[in-house]
SEBA-581361 format. One record per residue (C-alpha): x, y, z negated; residue number from 1; residue in three letters. Coordinates in pm, 1 decimal, decimal comma, padded with zeros to 6 digits. Example, Ala and Ser with C-alpha at 12.3 -4.5 7.8 and 13.67 -1.06 7.14 Angstrom:
# residues 2
          X          Y          Z     i    aa
    01230,0   -00450,0   -00780,0     1   ALA
    01367,0   -00106,0   -00714,0     2   SER
This chain:
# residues 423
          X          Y          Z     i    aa
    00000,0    00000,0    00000,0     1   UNK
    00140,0    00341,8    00111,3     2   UNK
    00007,2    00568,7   -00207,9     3   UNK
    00114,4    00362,9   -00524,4     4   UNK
   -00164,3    00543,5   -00718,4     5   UNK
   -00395,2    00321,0   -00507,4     6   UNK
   -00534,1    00041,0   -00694,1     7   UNK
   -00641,5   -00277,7   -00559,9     8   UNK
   -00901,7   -00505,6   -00621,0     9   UNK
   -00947,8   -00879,3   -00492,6    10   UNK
   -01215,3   -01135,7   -00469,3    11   UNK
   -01201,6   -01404,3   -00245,6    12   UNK
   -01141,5   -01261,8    00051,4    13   UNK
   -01293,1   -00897,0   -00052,5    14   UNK
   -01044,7   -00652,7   -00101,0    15   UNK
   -01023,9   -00230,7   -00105,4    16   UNK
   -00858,9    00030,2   -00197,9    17   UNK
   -00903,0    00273,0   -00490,9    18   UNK
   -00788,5    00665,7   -00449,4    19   UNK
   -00789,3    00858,2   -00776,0    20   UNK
   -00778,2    01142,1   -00562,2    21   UNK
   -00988,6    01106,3   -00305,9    22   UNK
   -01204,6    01404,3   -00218,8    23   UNK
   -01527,1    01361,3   -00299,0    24   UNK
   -01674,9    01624,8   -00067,3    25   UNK
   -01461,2    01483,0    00239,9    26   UNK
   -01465,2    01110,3    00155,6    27   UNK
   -01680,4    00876,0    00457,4    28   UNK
   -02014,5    00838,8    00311,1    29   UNK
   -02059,3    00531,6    00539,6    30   UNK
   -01822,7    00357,3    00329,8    31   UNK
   -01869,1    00494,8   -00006,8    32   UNK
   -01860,9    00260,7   -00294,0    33   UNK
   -01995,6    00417,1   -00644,4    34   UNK
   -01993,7    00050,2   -00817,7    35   UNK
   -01626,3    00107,5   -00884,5    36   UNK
   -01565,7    00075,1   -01227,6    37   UNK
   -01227,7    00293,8   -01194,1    38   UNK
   -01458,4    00601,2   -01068,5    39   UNK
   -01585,5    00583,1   -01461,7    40   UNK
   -01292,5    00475,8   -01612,9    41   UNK
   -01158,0    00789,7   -01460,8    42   UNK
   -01410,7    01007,0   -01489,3    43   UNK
   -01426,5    01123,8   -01167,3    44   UNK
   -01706,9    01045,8   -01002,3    45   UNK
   -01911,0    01334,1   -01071,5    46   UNK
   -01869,4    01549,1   -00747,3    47   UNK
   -01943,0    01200,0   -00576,7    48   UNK
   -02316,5    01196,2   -00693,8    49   UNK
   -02366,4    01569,1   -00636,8    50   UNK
   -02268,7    01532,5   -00299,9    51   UNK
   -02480,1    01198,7   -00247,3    52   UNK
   -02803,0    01407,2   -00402,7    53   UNK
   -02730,4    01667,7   -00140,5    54   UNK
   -02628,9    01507,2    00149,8    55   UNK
   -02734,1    01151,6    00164,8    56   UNK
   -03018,2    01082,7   -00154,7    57   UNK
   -03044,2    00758,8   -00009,1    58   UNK
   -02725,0    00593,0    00046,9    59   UNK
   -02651,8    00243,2    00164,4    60   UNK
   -02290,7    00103,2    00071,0    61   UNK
   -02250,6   -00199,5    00308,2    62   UNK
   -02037,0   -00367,4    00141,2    63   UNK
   -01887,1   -00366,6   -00251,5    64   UNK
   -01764,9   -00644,9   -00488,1    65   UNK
   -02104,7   -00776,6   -00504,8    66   UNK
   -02207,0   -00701,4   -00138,3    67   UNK
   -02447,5   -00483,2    00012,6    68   UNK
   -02646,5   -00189,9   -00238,6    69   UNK
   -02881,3    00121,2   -00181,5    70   UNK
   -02792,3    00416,3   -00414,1    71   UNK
   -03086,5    00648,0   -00550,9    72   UNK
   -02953,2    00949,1   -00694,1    73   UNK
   -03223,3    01212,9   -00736,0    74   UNK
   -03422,7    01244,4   -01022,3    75   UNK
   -03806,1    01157,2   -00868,0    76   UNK
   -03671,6    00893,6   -00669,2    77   UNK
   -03518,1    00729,2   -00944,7    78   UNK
   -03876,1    00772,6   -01104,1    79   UNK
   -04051,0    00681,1   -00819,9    80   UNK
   -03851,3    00316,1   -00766,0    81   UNK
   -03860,2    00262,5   -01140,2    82   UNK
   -04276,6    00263,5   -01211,5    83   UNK
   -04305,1    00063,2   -00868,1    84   UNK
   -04248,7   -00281,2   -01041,7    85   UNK
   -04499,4   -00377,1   -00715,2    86   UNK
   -04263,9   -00326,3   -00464,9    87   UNK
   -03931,6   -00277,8   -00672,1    88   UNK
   -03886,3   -00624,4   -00887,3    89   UNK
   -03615,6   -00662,9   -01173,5    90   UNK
   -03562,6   -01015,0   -01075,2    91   UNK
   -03321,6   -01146,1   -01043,2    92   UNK
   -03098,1   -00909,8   -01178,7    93   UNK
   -03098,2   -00568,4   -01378,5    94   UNK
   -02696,9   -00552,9   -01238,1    95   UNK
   -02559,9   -00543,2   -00896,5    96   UNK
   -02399,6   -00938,4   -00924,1    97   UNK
   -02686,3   -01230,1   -00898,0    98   UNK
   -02690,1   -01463,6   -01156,3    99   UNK
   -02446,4   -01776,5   -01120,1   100   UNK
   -02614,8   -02101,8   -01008,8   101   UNK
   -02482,7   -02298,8   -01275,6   102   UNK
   -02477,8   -02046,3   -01528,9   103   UNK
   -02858,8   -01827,4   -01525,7   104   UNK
   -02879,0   -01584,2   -01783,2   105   UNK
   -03238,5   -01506,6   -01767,6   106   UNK
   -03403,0   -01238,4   -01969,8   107   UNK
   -03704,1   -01025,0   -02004,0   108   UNK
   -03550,3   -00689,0   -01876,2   109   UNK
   -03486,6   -00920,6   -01606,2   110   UNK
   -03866,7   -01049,7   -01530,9   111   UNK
   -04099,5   -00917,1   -01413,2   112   UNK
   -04518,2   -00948,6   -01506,7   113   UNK
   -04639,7   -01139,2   -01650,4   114   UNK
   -04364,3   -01338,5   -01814,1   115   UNK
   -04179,6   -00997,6   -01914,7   116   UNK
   -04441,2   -00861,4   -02089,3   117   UNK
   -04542,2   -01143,8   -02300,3   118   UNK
   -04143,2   -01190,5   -02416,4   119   UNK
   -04075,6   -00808,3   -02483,5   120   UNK
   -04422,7   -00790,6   -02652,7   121   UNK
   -04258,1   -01074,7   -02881,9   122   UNK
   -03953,4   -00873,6   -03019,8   123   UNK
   -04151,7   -00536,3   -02984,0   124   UNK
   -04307,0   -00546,2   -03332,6   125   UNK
   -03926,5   -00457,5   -03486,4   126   UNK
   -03905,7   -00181,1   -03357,6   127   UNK
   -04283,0   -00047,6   -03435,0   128   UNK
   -04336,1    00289,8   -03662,2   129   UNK
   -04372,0    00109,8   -03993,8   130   UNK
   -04083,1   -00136,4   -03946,8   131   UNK
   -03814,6    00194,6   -03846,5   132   UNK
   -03991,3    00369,1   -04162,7   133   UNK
   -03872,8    00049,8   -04369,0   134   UNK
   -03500,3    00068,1   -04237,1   135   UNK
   -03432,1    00471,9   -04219,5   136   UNK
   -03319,3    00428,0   -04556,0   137   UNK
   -03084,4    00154,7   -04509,1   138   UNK
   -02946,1    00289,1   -04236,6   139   UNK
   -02907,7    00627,3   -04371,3   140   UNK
   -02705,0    00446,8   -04657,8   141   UNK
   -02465,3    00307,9   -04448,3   142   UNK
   -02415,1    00595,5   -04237,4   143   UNK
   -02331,2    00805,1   -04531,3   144   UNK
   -02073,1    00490,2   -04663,0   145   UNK
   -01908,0    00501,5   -04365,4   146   UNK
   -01861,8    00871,0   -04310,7   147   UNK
   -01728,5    00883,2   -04652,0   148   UNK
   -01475,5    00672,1   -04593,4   149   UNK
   -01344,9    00833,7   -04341,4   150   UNK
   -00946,4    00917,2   -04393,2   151   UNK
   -00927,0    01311,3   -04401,4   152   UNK
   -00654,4    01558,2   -04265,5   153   UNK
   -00535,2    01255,2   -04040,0   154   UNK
   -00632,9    01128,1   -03682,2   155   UNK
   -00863,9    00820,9   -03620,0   156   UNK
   -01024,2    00680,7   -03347,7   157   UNK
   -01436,5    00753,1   -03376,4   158   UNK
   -01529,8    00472,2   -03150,8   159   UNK
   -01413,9    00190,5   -03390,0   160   UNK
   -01467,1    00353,6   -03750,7   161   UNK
   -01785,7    00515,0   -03681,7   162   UNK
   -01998,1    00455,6   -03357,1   163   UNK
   -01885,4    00069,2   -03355,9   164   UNK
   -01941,2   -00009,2   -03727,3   165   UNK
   -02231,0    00190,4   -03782,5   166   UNK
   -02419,8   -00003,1   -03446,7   167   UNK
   -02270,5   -00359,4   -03535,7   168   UNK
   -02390,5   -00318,3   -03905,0   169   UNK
   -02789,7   -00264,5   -03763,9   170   UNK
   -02756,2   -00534,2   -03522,5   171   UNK
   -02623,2   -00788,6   -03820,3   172   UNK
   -02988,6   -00647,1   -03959,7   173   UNK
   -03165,1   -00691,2   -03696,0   174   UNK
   -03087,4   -01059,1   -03601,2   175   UNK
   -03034,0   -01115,4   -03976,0   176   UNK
   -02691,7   -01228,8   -03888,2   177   UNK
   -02430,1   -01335,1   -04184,7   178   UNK
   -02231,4   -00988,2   -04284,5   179   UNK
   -01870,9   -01122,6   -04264,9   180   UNK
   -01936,3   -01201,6   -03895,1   181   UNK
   -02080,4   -00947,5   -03759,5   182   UNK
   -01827,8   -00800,3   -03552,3   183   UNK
   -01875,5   -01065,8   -03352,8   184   UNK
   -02175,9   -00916,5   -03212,2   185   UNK
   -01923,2   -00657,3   -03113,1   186   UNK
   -01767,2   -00868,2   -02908,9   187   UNK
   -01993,7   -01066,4   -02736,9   188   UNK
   -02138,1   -00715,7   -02621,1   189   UNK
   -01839,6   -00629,7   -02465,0   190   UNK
   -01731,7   -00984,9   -02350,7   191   UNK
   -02096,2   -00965,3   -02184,2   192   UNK
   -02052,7   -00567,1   -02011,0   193   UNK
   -01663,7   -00612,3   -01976,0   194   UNK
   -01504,5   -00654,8   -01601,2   195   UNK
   -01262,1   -00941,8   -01572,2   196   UNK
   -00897,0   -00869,5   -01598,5   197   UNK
   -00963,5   -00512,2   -01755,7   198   UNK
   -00845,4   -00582,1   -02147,6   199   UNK
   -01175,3   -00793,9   -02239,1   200   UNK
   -01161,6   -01073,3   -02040,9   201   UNK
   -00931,5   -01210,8   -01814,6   202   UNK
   -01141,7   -01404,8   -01586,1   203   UNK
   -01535,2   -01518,1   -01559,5   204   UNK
   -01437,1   -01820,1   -01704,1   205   UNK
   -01291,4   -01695,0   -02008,5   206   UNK
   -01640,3   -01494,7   -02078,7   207   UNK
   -01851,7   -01732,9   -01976,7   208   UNK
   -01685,2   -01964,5   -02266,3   209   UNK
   -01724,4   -01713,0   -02511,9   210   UNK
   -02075,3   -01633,0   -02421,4   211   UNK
   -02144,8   -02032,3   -02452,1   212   UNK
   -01984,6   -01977,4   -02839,2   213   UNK
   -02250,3   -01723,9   -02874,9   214   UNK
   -02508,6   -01931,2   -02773,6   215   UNK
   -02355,3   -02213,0   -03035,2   216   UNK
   -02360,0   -01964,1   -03323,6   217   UNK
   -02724,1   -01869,8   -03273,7   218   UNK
   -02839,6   -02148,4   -03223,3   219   UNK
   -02736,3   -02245,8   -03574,0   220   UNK
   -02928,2   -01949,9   -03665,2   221   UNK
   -03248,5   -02083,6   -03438,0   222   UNK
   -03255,2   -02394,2   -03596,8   223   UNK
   -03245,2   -02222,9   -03951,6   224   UNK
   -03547,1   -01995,9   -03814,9   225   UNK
   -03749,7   -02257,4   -03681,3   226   UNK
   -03776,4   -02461,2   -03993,0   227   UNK
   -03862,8   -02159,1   -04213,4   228   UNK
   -04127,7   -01916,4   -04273,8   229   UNK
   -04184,2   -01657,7   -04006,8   230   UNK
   -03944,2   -01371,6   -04092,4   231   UNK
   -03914,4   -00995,8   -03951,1   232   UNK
   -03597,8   -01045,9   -03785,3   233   UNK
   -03545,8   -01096,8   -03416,2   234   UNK
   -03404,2   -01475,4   -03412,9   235   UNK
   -03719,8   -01548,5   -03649,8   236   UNK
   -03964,5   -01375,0   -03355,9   237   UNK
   -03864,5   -01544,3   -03073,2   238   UNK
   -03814,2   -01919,6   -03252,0   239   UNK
   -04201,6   -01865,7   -03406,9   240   UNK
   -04288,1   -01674,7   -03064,5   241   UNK
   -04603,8   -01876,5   -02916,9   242   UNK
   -04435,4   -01762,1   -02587,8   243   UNK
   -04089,6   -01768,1   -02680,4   244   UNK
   -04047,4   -02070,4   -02906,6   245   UNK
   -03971,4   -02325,5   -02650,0   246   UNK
   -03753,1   -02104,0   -02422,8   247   UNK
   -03451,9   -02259,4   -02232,1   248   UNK
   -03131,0   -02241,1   -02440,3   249   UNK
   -02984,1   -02035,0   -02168,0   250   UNK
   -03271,1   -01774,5   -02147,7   251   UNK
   -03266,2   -01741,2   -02462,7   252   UNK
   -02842,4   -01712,1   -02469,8   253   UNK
   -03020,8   -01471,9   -02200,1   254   UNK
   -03228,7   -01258,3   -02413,0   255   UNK
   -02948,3   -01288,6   -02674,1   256   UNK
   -02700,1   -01049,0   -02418,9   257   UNK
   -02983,9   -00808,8   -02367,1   258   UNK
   -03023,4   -00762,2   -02755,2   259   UNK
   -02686,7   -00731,6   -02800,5   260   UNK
   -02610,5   -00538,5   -02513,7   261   UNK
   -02895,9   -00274,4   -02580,6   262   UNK
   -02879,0   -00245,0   -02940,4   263   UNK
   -02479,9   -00205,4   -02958,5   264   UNK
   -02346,1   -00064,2   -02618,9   265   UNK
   -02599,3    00238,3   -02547,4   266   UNK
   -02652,1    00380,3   -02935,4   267   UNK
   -02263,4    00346,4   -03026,8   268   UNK
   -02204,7    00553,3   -02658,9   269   UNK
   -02402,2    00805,3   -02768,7   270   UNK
   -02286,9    00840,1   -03110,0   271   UNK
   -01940,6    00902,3   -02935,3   272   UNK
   -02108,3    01102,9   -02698,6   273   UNK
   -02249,5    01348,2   -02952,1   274   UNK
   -01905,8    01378,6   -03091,4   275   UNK
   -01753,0    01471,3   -02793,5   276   UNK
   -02020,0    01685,0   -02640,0   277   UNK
   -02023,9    01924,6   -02928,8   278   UNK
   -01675,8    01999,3   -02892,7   279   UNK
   -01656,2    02043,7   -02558,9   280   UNK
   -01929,1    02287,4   -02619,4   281   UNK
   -01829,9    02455,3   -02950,6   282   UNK
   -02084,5    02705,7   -02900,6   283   UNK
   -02387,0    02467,2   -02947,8   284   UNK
   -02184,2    02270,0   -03273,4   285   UNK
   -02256,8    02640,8   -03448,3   286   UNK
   -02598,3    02643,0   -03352,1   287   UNK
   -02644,1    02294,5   -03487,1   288   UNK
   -02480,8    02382,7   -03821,0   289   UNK
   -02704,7    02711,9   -03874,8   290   UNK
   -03019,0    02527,5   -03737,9   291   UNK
   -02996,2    02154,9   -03845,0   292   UNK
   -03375,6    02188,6   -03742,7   293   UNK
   -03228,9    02095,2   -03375,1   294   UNK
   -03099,6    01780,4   -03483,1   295   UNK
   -03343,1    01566,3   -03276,6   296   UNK
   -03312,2    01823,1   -02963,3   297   UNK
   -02928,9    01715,2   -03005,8   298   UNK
   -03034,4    01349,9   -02996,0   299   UNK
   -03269,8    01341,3   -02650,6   300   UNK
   -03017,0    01583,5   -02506,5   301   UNK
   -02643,0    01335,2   -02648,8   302   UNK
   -02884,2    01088,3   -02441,9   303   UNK
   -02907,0    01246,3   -02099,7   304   UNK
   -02588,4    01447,2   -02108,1   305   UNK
   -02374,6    01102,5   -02181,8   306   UNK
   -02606,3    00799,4   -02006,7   307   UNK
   -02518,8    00545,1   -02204,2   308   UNK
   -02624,8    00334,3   -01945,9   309   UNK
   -02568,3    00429,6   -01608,4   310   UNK
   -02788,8    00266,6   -01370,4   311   UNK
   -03071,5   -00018,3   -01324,2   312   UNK
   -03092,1   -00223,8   -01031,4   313   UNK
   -03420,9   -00350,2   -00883,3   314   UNK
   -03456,3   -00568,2   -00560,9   315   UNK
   -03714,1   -00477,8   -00296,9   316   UNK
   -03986,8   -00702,5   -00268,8   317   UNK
   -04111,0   -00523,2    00068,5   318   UNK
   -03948,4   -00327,5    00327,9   319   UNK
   -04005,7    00016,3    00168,3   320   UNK
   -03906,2    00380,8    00351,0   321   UNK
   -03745,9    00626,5    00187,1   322   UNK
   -03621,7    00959,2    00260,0   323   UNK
   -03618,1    00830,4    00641,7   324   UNK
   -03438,1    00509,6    00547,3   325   UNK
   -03545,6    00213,1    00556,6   326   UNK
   -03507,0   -00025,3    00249,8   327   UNK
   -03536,0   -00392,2    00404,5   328   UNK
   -03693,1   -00694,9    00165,3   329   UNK
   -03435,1   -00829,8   -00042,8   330   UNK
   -03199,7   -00517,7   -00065,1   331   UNK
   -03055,5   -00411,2   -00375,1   332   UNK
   -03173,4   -00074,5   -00513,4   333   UNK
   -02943,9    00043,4   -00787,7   334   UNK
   -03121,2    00369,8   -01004,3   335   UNK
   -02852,5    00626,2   -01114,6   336   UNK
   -02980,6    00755,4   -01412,7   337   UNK
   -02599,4    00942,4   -01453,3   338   UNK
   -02682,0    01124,8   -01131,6   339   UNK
   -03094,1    01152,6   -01196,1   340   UNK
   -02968,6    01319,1   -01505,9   341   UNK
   -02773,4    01593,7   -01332,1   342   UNK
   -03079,6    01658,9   -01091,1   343   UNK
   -03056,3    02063,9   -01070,5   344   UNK
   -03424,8    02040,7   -00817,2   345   UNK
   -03563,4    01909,5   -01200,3   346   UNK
   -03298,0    01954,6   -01495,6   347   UNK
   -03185,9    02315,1   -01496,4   348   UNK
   -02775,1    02405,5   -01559,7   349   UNK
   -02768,9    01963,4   -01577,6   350   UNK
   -02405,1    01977,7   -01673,9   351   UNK
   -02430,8    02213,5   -01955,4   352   UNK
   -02499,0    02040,5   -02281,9   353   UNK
   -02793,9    02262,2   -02442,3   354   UNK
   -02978,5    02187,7   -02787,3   355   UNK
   -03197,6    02423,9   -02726,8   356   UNK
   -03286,9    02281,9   -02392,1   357   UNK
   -03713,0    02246,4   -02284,8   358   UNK
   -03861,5    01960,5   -02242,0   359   UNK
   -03525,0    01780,4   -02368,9   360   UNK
   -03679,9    01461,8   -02369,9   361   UNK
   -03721,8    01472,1   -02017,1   362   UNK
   -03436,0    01229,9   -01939,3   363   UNK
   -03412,4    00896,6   -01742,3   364   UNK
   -03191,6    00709,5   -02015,3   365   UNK
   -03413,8    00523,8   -02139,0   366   UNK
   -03617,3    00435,8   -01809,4   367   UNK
   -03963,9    00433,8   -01684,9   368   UNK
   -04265,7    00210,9   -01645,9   369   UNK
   -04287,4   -00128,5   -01811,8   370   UNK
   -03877,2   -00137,1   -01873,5   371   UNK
   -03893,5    00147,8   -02030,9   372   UNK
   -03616,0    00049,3   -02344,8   373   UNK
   -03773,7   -00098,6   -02593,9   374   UNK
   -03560,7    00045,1   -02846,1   375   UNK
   -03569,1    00386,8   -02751,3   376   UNK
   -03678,7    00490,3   -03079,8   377   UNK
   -03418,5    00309,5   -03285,2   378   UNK
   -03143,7    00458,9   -03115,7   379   UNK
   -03319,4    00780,5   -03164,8   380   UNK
   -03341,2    00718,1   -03552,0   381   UNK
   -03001,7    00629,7   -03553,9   382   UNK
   -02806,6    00917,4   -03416,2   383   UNK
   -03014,5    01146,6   -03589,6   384   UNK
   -02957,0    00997,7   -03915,1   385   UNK
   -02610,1    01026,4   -03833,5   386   UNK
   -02619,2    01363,4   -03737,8   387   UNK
   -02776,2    01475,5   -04035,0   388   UNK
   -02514,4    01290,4   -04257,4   389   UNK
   -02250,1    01437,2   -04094,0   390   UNK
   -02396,9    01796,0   -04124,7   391   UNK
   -02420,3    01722,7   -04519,2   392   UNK
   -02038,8    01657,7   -04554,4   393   UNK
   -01832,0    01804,1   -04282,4   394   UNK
   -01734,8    02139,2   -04179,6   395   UNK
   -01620,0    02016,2   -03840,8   396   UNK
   -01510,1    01696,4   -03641,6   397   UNK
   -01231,3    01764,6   -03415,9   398   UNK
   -01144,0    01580,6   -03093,9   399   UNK
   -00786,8    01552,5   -03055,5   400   UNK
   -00757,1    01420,8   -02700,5   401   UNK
   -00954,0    01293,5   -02424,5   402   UNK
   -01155,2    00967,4   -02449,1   403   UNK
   -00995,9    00658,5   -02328,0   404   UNK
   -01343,4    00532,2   -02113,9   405   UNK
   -01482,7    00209,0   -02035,9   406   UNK
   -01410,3    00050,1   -01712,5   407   UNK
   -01775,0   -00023,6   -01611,5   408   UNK
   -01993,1    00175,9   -01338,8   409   UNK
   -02321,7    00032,1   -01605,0   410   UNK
   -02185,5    00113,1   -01954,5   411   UNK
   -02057,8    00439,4   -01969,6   412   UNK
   -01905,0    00461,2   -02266,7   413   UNK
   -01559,7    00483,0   -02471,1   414   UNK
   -01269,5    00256,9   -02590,7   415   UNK
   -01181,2    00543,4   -02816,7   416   UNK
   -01184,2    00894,7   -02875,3   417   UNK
   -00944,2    01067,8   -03132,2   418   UNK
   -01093,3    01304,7   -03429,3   419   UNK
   -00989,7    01494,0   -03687,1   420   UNK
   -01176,9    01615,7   -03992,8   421   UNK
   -01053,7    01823,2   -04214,9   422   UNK
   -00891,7    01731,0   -04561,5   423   UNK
């Protein structure tokens, strides 16, 4: 390769080239690739959607790492494909790769009616309005543990102290999950998200055995479930579930990765998110601190300014038009909610962050339609419980350097990020 800060990526015979530089506003759209995981790593993929929402709102990609993709970029159109489960259908696969042949992960997100609704309708109940009322305080009591503990006057990395812990400890609670293991849910969340040969795992082979360890460990827990009384924990839901309680072990390994994934990944993102956002934007941190009354504007507005998850896919059922284009049966349709986000036609000034922002909820984050996340209002809870701890004890967080990022075009999220708080 002639430019050594070029990186290349194989499989099979697939291979391309990755620019860290390449112009964004001069690049050949014919051939444009946003799956990349280095784009996010990088962080530079930003001018790459604006132009895409200008130019070319729906963009076909012939070929990627996992073949052939439309992109949807704008804000409506995102909305439109996502509340079309009709035409648009989540099977097989929420993510641009298919499932494996010999190794389905099946899971509601994944279905579509009527099997999805009668398995999500299973685990809804913990996160209804009286079952959040029951764990604010529990939460709030670790959140203020952990921030105490903090070391002062001295750098630490956010991700892992705070936004990791903090995440991992209501997942234990959720599934009920022994204490002194529960960083394992940690890691079979990122085992799950991670690319192989990127620091998680070096090859499919390698997660899929630690995925199958997963499935091993809960089932111990499913076993203990199934012989007891009905409990208000997740594993206890879906082994008493009339509609879940004689589910495949791999669906429910299945089900298991979705849990994991969207109770750990998107609310520890944001967390960081917060963090960072408010320093890059100093300005709004002093608004926050004179009115903590803007605490839950911060939340809704951490959660479209950062993403936490950056796109859905969907599969056409029907050859749909769009914009002029033509969407053929069977094509994959992946939703950027980063670039929906950054809409200026809907979200004014997009790529400010603004507490004070109208109609902050008006975000794609969490989805549309009968996908919309199921624990919206969890995560919610959660980063504005630790906002309000933090507001109680510390005069400032610092950011001491830029975020090392995940390599993942679907999490966007963090590694680490370096803070500071004052002794």
């Amino acid at each position: 390769m002639s430019n050594p800060g070029y990186v290349s990526r194989h499989n099979e015979d697939y291979v391309f080239d990755y620019d860290p530089n390449e112009d964004a506003w001069t690049t050949d759209l014919s051939t444009l690739d946003m799956s990349r995981g280095e784009r996010f790593r990088d962080h530079t993929f930003w001018p790459f959607f604006e132009r895409l929402r200008k130019e070319d709102p729906v963009h076909y990609c012939p070929d990627s790492l996992n073949g052939p993709y439309w992109s949807v970029t704008k804000y409506n159109d995102i909305m439109a494909v996502d509340t079309d489960h009709q035409r648009f259908s989540s099977e097989p696969s929420i993510v641009l790769f298919d499932p494996e042949e010999d190794f389905p992960l099946p899971m509601f997100i994944a279905m579509d009616p009527p099997k999805h609704d009668v398995q999500r309708k299973t685990v809804s109940p913990i996160v209804a309005p009286n079952h959040l009322a029951q764990m604010e305080p529990i939460i709030r009591e670790r959140a203020g543990a952990l921030l105490d503990a903090v070391p002062r006057g001295e750098v630490f990395n956010w991700v892992d102290k705070i936004s990791i812990e903090l995440t991992t400890q209501m997942l234990a609670t959720l599934f009920d999950f022994p204490w002194e293991d529960r960083r394992k849910l940690t890691r079979w969340s990122d085992v799950a998200t991670a690319a192989p040969g990127q620091g998680i795992v070096e090859s499919d082979e390698q997660r899929r055995m630690e995925l199958m360890e997963c499935l091993q460990y809960f089932n111990g827990l499913w076993d203990e479930r199934a012989k007891a009384p009905p409990k208000p924990d997740l594993i206890s839901m879906l082994a008493h579930g009339e509609s879940t309680k004689d589910m495949p072990r791999q669906e429910f390994l299945g089900n298991l990765v979705l849990l994991i994934v969207g109770g750990n990944d998107t609310t520890r993102n944001s967390i960081t998110g917060s963090v960072y956002a408010l320093n890059k934007f100093p300005e709004q941190f002093a608004k926050l601190k004179a009115k903590p009354e803007l605490i839950p504007n911060l939340v809704s507005e951490t959660i479209r300014w950062q993403t936490p998850l950056a796109f859905m896919r969907r599969t056409a059922i029907e050859d749909v038009e769009m914009r002029g284009k033509l969407i053929k049966k069977g094509d994959k349709v992946v939703m950027w909610y980063v670039s929906g986000n950054r809409d200026d036609e809907v979200i004014a000034h997009p790529n400010d962050f603004d507490i004070e922002r109208e109609n902050v909820r008006r975000h794609l984050s969490f989805g549309f339609g009968i996908h919309r996340c199921v624990g919206n209002r969890l995560g919610e809870m959660q980063l504005r419980i630790v906002w309000e701890e933090i507001l109680k004890r510390f005069d400032k967080i610092e950011v001491m350097g830029e975020p090392k990022r995940v390599y993942s075009s679907f999490v966007k999220g963090y590694e680490s990020l370096p803070v500071r708080v004052a002794s």
